[in-house]
N, C-alpha and C positions, 0 to 999 in steps of 0.2 A: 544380248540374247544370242544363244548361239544357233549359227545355219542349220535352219531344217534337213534331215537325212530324204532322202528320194523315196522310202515308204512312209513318213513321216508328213508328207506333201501329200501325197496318193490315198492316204487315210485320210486327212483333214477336206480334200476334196469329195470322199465318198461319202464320210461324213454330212458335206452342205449337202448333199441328196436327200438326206434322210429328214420331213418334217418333224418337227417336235413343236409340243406346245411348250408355250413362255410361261413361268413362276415368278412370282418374286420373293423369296424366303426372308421373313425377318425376324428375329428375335430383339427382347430385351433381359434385362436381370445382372447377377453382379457384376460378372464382366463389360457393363455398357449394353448401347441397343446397334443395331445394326441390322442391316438388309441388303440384297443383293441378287440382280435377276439370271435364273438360270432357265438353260431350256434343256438338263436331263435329270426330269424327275417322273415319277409314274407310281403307280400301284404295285405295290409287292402281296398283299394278300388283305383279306377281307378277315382272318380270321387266325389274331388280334388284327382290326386295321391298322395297315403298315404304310406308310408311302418310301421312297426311296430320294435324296438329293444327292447330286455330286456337287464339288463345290471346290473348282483350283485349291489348293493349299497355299498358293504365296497372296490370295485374296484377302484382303484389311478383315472382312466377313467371316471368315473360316476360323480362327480361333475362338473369335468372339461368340459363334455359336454353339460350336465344341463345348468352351468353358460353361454358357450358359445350360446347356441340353434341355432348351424348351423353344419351340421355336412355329411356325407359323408359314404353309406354304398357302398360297394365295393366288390361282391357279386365274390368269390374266383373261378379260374378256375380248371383241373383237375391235373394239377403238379403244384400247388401253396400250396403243403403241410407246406415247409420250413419256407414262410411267414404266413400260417395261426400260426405258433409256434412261429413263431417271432414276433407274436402283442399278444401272449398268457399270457406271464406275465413275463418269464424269465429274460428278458431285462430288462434295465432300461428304461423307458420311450423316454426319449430321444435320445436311442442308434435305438429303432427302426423304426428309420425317416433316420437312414443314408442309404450314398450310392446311386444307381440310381434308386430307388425302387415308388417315390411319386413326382409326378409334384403336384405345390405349387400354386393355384389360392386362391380363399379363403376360402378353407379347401383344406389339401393334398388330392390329388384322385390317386390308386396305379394303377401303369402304366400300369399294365398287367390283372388286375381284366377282369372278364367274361364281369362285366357290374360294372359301379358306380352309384349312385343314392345321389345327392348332391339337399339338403336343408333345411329346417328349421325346426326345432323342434315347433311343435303347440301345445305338450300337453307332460306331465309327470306326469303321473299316479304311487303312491307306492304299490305294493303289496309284503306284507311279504318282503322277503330279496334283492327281484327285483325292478329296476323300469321299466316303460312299458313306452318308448319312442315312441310317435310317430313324423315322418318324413314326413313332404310335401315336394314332389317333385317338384323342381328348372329346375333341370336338368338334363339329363338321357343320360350316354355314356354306350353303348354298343361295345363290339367287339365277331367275329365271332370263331368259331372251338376250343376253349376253353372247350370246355367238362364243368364238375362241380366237386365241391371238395363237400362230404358230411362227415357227422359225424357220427357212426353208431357202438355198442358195443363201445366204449370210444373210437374209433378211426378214422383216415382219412382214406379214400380212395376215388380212382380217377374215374370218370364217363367220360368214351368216349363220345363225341360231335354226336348228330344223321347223321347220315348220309342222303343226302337229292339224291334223283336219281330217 
């Protein structure tokens, strides 16, 4: 890999400033299944629901999603550190689908996610070493008291769920 440039450092560091909450995007279908955790994803518009992922392009994940165009963000809750590392890259691919962790319709959706947001890819835009995924919403499961996992200085940590009273 080659030496970071002096702006190239100086972004990556303004960058760890900036929270983001953790996804774990997976798809399945002809090209194989695959998942993989990101922390830049968000809402682009409510109307068609859209969400947006980036996704490195030299990632094992990134084609495979591409070719699929149907895929699943699964918007992590606040003790879902374990899995947001278990779709991080460590694994092999196919090791991080075991166990009771993704019910299988058609794309897995992780059973305990904050919320899942399962649909189709309408658009893949390249920029530089990313691509910019966007996701129209199919369909949308939420669950409650699940706080949030964010990303913040290179790291997880957990957000309590508001309290409503």
């Amino acid at each position: 890999m080659a030496e970071l440039m002096p702006a190239q450092r100086e972004f990556r560091a303004a960058m760890a400033t900036l929270s983001a909450g953790v996804s774990v995007v997976t798809t399945d279908g002809p090209a194989g299944r695959a998942g993989i955790t990101v922390s830049a994803a968000c809402s682009v518009t409510d109307e068609p629901p859209t969400m947006l992922v980036c996704v490195h392009r030299a990632s094992r994940a990134h084609d495979v999603l591409a070719a699929n165009a149907r895929a699943c963000v699964n918007v992590l809750g606040s003790g879902q550190r374990d899995l947001a590392l278990r779709f991080a890259g460590a694994l092999p691919m196919h090791e991080r689908f075991t166990g009771e962790v993704c019910d299988f319709a058609e794309v897995p959706v992780l059973r305990d996610a904050a919320s899942s947001v399962i649909g189709r890819l309408s658009q893949v835009r390249v920029q530089g070493s990313h691509s910019v995924m966007f996701l129209e919403a199919e369909r949308v499961i939420t669950r409650s008291g699940s706080g949030g996992l964010v990303y913040f200085q290179r790291e997880f940590h957990g957000l309590a769920g508001a309290r409503r009273g």
